[in-house]
Phi, psi and omega in degrees: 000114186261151183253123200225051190253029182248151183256156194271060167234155197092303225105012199228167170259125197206136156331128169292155159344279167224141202265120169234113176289142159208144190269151171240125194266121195287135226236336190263331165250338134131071213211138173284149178214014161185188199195104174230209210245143176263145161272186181191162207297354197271329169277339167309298188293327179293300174328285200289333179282325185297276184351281209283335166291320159335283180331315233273320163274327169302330199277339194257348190275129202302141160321353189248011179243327174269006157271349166291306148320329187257333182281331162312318198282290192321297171329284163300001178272273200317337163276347164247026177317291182326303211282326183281321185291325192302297188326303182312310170316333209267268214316325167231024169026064185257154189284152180309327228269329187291314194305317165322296208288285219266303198279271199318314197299288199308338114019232159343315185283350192285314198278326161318316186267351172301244271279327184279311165320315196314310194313331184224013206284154124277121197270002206236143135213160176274141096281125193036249200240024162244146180273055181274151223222118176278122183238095167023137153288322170137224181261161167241129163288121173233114163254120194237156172288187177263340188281320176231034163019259196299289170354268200306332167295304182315334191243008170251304181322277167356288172274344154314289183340305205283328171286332175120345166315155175234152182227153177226139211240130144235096201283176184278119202272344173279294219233071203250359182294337191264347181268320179333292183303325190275325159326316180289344193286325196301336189290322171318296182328307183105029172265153223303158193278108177131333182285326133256119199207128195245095179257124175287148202167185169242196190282338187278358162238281148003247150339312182268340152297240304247324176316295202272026164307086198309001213247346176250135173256000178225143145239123177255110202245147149214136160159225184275161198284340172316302172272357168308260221327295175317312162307330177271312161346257165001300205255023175253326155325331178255346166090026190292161170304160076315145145220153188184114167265120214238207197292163174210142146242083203277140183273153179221093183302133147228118180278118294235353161270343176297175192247114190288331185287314211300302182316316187273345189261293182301305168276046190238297186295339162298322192260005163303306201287149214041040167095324183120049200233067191208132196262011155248017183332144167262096193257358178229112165291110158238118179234157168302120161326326180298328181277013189292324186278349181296287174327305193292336181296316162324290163297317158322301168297318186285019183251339185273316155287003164318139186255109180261153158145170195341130188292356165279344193291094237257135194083353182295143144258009194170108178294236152275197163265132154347317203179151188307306144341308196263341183287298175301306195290334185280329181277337189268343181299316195319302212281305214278313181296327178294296195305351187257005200056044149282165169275099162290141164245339161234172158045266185108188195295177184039204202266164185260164184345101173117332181242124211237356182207114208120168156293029195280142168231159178272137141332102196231155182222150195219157168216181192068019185246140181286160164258013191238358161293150213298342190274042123270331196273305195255163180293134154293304195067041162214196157265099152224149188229160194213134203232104181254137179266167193211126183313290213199156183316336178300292194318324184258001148268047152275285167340276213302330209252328152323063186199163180288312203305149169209026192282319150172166194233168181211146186218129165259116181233180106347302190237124190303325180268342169298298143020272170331292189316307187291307145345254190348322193243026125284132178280096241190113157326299144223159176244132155251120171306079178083044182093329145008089197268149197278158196269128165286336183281345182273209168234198179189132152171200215231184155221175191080214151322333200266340169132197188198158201069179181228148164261161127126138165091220191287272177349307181269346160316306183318313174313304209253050176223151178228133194271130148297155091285112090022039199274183200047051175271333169238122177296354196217120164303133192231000000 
């Protein structure tokens, strides 16, 4: 049992206010394995007030003093690669080999492509005889999910850093041992005390103080649209940034040119992968009707050779579910999708064969589905895949664009430029073409339901900046 109930502000580890414990539970035995502090809003109003004293210097340090600071950051994250994936592992039970490659990787690549933006972004320009000069926004509020820990901290920090910003982190209260660490790597990094600060909660305390803080000036939220919706509530009083990534259900087009074993095997293990628990999962299959039978046979084997079980288990292709919660919602959609008249062709209710204790769910597949049935409307958040037919290209961005969600999509062809075509006229945050593994150097977030703003590159620097003019700045136009 690691004990984790002091919050990271100042530079220092210091008791909460007032104690209220909570245990975090390994998802894979259902066994408590720490125990840190839900918070209140009086450690929010400390955090934040540190943040803002913080600003007034940091907000003043040369690009070439944060990149240094983000290259110092880098050095200790990667000497502590091992110890952040098994953690990741324990708390939200992604398999090691995912946790290694993809949750740690993914990390690491947020502060890798900062430091390379730093290298050419210009925060000064001249237009005519005005300056406009991109400036720190100020503290920022980061409320991050359980599903991709590091990803998602690794893709709000990052570019605060690099803007000259201060923070206050509120990680997922499911899964809070890996920011726990990466708090110690920013301490080790040696970045200035103030600059970063992490109060642990849930979101109805935590989370709705830091929305509604006059002292912040941004919020950067990921996570479900329920609670998006409640965070922008919160934070319009005061007349805050919102940016938000929210919930997705991405259609994943395969066109009547596709190579159908490669295209449906991949995209089964895609909407698979982290249990399915990636809010850009490609969870609705749209193939030609003519090809439903091909397809399901397809699908049916890659969902039956998935492999679940324990995330140490060397060959696990999937773990558990996060938490006791997303396990009754993946069984009650699962159960709602039979009672609306889909077709199961794999997997179903309960645990798969052999697992008698964890959050494990079956690698489930459903055909015969409507787009208007409810496991086509909402996020599962598990492994489940739901395989809808389409007459024609019209018909399946109809399909695919018929939906509140927009975060992103994917389409397979044969030929690159239909592909292209296809692309375009999806309503989508991104799409990806063949498979396409995402570029970190692009952006991410949604449209629609799925949120505002962007993360990741240029783009999410951009966010966490507020543009000036300057006018009569230069006497001579240029």
């Amino acid at each position: 049992m690691k004990d984790c109930r002091r919050f990271y502000i100042d530079g220092n580890w210091v008791r909460p206010t007032h104690e209220h414990e909570f245990a975090v539970i390994n998802p894979a035995n259902e066994e408590p394995i720490a125990t840190i502090s839900l918070g209140s809003a009086a450690d929010v109003d400390q955090a934040v007030a540190t943040a803002k004293k913080a600003f007034d210097s940091y907000s003043e340090t040369t690009v070439d003093q944060r990149r240094g600071f983000l290259r110092r950051i880098i050095e200790v994250y990667q000497s502590k690669a091992d110890e952040m994936a098994e953690t990741i592992s324990l708390e939200m039970g992604a398999p090691l080999a995912i946790s290694r490659a993809a949750q740690v990787g993914s990390g690491l690549a947020h502060f890798t492509e900062i430091v390379k933006v730093l290298e050419h972004f210009k925060f000064e320009e001249i237009h005519g005889t005005t300056l406009l000069r991109k400036e720190p926004i100020g503290v920022c509020g980061l409320i991050t999910p359980w599903n991709w820990p590091m990803n998602q901290i690794a893709a709000k920090v990052a570019p605060a850093l690099a803007a000259g910003c201060t923070m206050v982190l509120k990680p997922s209260e499911l899964a809070p041992l890996s920011a726990y660490l990466f708090a110690q790597i920013l301490h080790e990094a040696g970045l200035p005390a103030g600059v970063f600060n992490m109060v642990n909660g849930d979101g109805p305390t935590v989370g709705a103080a830091i929305s509604s803080h006059p002292d912040v000036a941004m919020v950067s939220f990921t996570g479900s649209t329920r609670a998006g919706v409640a965070v922008a509530t919160a934070s319009a009083p005061t007349v805050k940034r919102v940016t938000q990534e929210l919930g997705g259900k991405s259609a994943n087009i395969i066109l009547d040119d596709a190579d159908f074993t490669s295209a449906v095997k991949e995209g089964v293990q895609a909407c698979f992968r982290n249990t399915g628990q990636s809010c850009n999962a490609p969870t609705r299959m749209l193939v030609p009707r003519s090809r439903i039978a091909d397809v399901s046979a397809i699908a049916k084997q890659t969902a039956e050779d998935t492999q679940v079980g324990d995330p140490f288990t060397k060959g696990t292709n999937i773990g558990p579910l996060a938490s006791k919660a997303q396990f009754d919602k993946v069984e009650l959609l699962i159960n709602k999708g039979i009672a609306e008249g889909a077709k199961l062709i794999a997997g179903g209710p309960g645990r798969p064969e052999g697992l008698t204790k964890g959050y494990f769910a079956k690698p489930t597949v459903f055909i015969e589905v409507r787009n208007n049935m409810t496991i086509a409307r909402e996020e599962i958040f598990g492994p489940v895949l739901v395989i809808i037919p389409y007459e024609d290209d019209d018909d399946a961005v109809r399909i695919a664009n018929d939906t509140p969600y927009g975060l992103s999509g994917f389409v397979t062809s044969g030929d690159l430029e239909r592909a292209r075509r296809v692309a375009k006229r999806i309503r989508s945050g991104n799409v990806h073409i063949n498979g396409a593994r995402p570029d970190f150097g692009g952006c991410f977030g949604g449209y629609k339901q799925s949120g505002n703003g962007r993360e990741w590159g240029e783009a999410g620097l951009e966010e966490f900046l507020e543009l000036k003019a300057v006018f009569g700045y230069s006497s001579l136009p240029k």
